[in-house]
N, C-alpha and C positions, 0 to 999 in steps of 0.2 A: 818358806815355800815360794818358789815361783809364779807370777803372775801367769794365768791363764786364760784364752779364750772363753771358759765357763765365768772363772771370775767378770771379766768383762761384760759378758754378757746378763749376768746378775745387777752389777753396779749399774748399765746403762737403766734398766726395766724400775728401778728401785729410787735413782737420782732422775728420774725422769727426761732419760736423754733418748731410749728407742724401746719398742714392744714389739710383741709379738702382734703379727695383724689378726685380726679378727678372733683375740683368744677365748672370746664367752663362746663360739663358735669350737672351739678345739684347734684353731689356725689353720693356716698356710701355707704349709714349708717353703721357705725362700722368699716369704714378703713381710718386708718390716714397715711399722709406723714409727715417725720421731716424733719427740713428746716437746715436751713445751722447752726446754734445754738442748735438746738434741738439732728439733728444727735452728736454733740462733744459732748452734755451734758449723751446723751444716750449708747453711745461707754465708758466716762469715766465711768459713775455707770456701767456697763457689765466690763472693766475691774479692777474695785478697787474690784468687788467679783470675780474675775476669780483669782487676785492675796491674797483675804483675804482668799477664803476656797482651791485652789488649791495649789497655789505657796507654800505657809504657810505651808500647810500639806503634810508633804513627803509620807505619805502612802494615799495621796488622788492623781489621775490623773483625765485628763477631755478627751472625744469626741466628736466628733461633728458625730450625725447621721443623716441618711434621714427624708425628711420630706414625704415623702412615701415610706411604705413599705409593706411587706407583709400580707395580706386584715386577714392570718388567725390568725397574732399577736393580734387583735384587738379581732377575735373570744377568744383567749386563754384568754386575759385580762380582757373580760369582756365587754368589751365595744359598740360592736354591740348590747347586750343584755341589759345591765344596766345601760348606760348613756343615760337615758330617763326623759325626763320633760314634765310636761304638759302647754299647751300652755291654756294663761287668756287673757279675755278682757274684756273689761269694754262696757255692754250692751247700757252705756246712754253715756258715753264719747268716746269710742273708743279704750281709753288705751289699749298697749297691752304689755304682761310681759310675766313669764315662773313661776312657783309655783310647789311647791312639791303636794302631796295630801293631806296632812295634812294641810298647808298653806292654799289649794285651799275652802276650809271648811267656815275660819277666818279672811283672806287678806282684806283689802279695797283698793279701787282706789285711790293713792293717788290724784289724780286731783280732784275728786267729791267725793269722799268718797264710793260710791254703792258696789256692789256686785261682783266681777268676775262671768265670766261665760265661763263655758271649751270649749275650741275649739280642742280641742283631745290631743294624746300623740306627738311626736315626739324625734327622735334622731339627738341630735345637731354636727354629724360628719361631715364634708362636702364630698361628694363622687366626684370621678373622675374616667377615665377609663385608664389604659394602657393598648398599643398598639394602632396601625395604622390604624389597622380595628375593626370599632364599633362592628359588630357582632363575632369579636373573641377574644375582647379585656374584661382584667379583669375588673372586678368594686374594686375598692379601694378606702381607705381616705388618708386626707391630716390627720394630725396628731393633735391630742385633745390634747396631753400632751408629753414630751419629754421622759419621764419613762422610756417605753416599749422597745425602744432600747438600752438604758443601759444594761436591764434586756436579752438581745436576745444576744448582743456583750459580756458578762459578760465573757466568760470561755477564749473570746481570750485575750481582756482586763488584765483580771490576769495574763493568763500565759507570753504575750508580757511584760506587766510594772513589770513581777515578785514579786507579790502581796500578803501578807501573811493575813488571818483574823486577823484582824478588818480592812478592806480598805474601799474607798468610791471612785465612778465615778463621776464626776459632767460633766453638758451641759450646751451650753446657745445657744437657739434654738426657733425660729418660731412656733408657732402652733395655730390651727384654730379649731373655735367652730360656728357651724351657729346661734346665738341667736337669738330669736325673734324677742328682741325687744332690743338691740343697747342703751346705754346711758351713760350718765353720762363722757363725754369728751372719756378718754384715759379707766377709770375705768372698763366699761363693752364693749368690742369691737370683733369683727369677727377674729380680726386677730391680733396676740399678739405676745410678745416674754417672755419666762419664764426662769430662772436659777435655776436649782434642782441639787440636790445632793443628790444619792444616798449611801447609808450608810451600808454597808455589815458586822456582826456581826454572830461570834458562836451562836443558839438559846440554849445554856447551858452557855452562858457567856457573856448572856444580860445585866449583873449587875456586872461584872469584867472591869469597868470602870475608868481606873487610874487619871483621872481629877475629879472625880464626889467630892470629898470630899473638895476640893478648892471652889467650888462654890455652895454647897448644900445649904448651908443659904444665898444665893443670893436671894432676896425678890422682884417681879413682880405684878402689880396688875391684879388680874383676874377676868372676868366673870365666876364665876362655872356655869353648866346648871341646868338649873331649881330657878337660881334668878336672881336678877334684879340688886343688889348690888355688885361692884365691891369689892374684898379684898384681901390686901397685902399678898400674900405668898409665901415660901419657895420653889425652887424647890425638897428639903427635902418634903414639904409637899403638894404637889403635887403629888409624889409616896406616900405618906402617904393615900392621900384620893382614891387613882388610876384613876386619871386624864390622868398621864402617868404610862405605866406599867413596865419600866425600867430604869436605872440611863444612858444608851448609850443615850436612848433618851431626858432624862433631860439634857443630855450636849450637842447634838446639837440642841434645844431649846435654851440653853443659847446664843451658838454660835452665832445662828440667830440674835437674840434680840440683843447681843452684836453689831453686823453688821451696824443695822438701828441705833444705837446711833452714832459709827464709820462715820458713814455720817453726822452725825450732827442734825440728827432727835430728837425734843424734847423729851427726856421722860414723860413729862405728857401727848402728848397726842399716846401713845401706850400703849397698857391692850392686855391680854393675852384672849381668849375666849374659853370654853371647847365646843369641841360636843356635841350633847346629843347622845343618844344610835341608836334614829331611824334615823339623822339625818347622819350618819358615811358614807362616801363611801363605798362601796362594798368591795373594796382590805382592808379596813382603823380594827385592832385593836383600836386604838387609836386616836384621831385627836384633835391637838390643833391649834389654829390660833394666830396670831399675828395680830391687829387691829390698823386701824389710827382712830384718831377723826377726820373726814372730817365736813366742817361747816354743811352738811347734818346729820350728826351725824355717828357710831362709822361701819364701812367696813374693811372688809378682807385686808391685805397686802401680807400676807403670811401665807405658811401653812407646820403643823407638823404633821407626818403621822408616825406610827406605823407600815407598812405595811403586817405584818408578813414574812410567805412563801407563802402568795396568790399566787403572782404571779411568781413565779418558779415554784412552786408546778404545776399551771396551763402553762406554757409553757413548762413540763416538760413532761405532758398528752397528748397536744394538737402539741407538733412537733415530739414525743418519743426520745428523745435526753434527756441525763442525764445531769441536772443544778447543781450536787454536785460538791463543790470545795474538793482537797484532801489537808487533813490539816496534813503536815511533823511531826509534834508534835506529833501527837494522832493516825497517820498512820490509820484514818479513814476518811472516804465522808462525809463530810457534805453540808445540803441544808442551805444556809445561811437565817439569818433571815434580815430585810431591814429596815431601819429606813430613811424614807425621808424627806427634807426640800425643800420647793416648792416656789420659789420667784417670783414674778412677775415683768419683767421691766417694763414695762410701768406704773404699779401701784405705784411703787418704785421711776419710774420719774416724777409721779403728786404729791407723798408728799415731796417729794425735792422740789418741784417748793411751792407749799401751807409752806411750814415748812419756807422759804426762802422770802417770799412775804413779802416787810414791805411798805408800803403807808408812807411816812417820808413827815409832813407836813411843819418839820423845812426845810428841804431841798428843798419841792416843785415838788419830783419828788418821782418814784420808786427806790425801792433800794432792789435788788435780792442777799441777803444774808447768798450765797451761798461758801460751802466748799471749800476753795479753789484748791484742790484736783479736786472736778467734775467741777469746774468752765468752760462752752466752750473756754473762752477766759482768758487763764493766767496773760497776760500781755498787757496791749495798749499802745502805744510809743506814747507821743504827742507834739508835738514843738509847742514852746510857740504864735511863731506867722507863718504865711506861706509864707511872704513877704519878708524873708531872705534867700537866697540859703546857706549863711554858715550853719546856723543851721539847716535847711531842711535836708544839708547833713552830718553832725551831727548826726541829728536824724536818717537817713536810715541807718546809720552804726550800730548803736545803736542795731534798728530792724533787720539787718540782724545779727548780733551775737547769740541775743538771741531767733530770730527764729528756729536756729540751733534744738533748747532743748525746748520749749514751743512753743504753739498755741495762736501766737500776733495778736493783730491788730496795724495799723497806721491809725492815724484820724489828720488831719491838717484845719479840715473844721469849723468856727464858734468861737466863744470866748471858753476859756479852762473851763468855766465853765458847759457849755453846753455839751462840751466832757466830762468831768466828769462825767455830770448826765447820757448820753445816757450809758458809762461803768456802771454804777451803775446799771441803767435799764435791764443789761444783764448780771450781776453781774461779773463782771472783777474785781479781787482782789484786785490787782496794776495800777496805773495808772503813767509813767516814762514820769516828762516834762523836755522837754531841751532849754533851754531860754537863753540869753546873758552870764549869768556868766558860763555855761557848758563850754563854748568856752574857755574861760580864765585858768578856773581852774579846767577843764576835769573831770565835776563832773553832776550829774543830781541830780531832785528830784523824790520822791519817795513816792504817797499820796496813804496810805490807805482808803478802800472802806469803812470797818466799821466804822473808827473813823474818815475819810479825815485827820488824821494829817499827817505831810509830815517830811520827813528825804533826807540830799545831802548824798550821796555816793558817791564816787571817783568813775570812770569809771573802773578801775583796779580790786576795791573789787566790785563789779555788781555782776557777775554770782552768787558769793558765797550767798551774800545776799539775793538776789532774791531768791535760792533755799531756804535758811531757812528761808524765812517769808512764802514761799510756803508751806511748809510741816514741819514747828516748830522744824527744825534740834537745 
């Protein structure tokens, strides 16, 4: 049987990776809590990209902004105005979703097949009020997307990190959408967390891109819009067909896609998807996405935005404050043009967890075969039996050294077989047993998760070892 979103979302609740919020209560819909595994798993993907697109790029820095802010950023962006859906439901079943107008035309329920039928527009912002006092307190949102403070902190940003064009800000930040209609686990949820990088570029030297010629016949398969066939193509030919309308943007598109392999994500099942024309966000020139093949079939993971100078342009109106950067070179102002890359965590942490999922019937157990990079748990220490204090403390020595530098566990509980599989289950990379001969000859073993076969190591050479089966020094 096929791996399913149900499945997943049973294994996460069960291995202690994500819950339902508040479920003594009945829940939530659309707010999850991560559990003692899921938090590690969640922190490591937020920091392997905080250090792939930030650390990496010296003319890239990051902030962290509010998750409320000023009610009139939202007027300037668009967003009180044009972040509108229509609200569907299913006459004979109930269903209820969100559909563009177009959709709302064509859509079937997927439970019964029938007809949507409109239940009006709505805007998925969530409001709140600041201040003490209701009747003189602002109304404001919690925050749809991390963007818009990038774009509002920009002039300090530069001038603090001393910033020349072509630079980028990157966040990794919180934000909330009230959806309808809630599903699909982690996938479609109230309250999420996103990683964006905005990408700031001369609009005269949108195509003065020093990487672009390294990777131009780098080959991706794409949905173009308006077929149904996916086909291999260049990001040479990509600006060829004007999918994308710049070589800055074909290279962090590659970026990105590079990323999601970097984790370990299959490449057969990720395709590139083009917007179509009516379909583009409001801010969006351009919009390309990156796709997982979920067992549901092919969803968003991520997204590539074109942004132009929408949004300067409009914060530039709507606070009268000048958003040109002064460029040393040219001894002129310019309004930068924006190329964003929009990542989702939580999205990011369901195809790790699906990409990773293997059902091993040789073994008899699960086997979560996962990078060992984002692995929650690096390393599990397990003495061979729990009925000897020498090697019990043995073992704790062990564990405390290498606690020092990795996120271990200790387990002494049950036959080492069964510790084995529950590591596997949670996908712990290393599993370190220490048994009768460690005493003798100050040495342990060392069984790999993928292939369980095992190596002694001297207790002396440990660290070093451990680090390069971790990360393939």
């Amino acid at each position: 049987m096929p791996l399913t979103i149900e499945d997943i979302t049973i294994f996460c609740k069960k291995k202690g990776f994500v819950y339902q919020d508040s479920e003594i209560y009945g829940s939530l819909a659309g707010f999850w809590d991560f559990g003692p595994l899921g938090i590690e798993l969640k922190n490591n993907i937020k920091n392997n990209w905080w250090k792939y697109f930030i650390h990496n790029n010296e003319e890239i820095v990051g902030i962290d902004g509010s998750i409320i802010t000023h009610p009139r950023i939202w007027e300037a962006s668009g967003h009180t105005r044009s972040f509108i859906d229509i609200a569907a439901k299913c006459p004979k079943c109930g269903y209820k979703t969100k559909l563009d107008k177009d959709e709302l035309k064509k859509a079937k329920c997927p439970k019964c097949g029938s007809a949507y039928k409109e239940q009006g527009k709505f805007n998925i912002m969530f409001t709140t009020n600041v201040g003490p006092v209701e009747q003189e307190s602002i109304k404001a949102y919690l925050r749809p997307e991390t963007a818009q403070v990038i774009f509002a902190d920009l002039k300090l940003v530069q001038e603090n990190a001393r910033l020349k064009l072509p630079f980028g800000i990157g966040q990794i930040g919180k934000v909330f959408r009230n959806e309808i209609s809630p599903r699909d686990f982690l996938y479609r949820s109230r309250e999420f967390e996103q990683m964006e990088l905005q990408y700031f570029i001369d609009p005269k030297k949108a195509d003065d891109c020093p990487h672009y010629e390294k990777i131009k016949n780098y080959k991706i398969k794409v949905l173009v819009a308006g077929t149904k066939k996916e086909t291999p193509l260049s990001l040479a030919q990509l600006l060829k067909k004007k999918i994308i309308k710049n070589k800055w943007h074909a290279y962090w598109l590659y970026n990105s896609y590079q990323w999601f392999l970097h984790l370990g994500i299959n490449k057969n099942d990720l395709r590139l998807r083009e917007h179509r024309k009516d379909e583009l966000s409001h801010y969006a020139k351009a919009a390309i996405d990156i796709e997982y093949n979920f067992p549901a079939g092919w969803k968003e993971i991520f997204g590539s935005h074109d942004r132009g100078q929408f949004d300067l342009t409009e914060h530039e109106k709507h606070s009268k404050k000048d958003m040109k950067l002064y460029d040393e070179e040219t001894k002129q102002k310019i309004l930068p043009q924006v190329i964003e890359s929009s990542f989702g965590v939580d999205r990011t942490f369901l195809i790790v967890l699906f990409n990773a999922y293997q059902d091993d019937k040789k073994r008899g157990n699960i086997v979560l075969n996962l990078n060992p990079g984002l692995a929650p748990v690096k390393i599990a220490v397990l003495p061979l039996v729990s009925n000897k204090p020498q090697i019990i403390k043995f073992a704790k020595k062990v564990l405390d050294d290498l606690k020092k530098h990795y996120n271990c566990a200790y387990d002494q509980s049950g036959s080492i077989g069964r510790r084995y599989a529950r590591n596997d289950e949670i996908g712990t990379p290393f599993c370190i047993t220490i048994d009768f001969d460690s005493l003798k000859k100050k040495d342990v073993t060392i069984r790999d998760r993928n292939t369980t076969k095992q190596i002694r190591v001297k207790i002396k050479d440990l660290p070093a070892t451990i680090y390069k089966l971790l990360y393939k020094k």
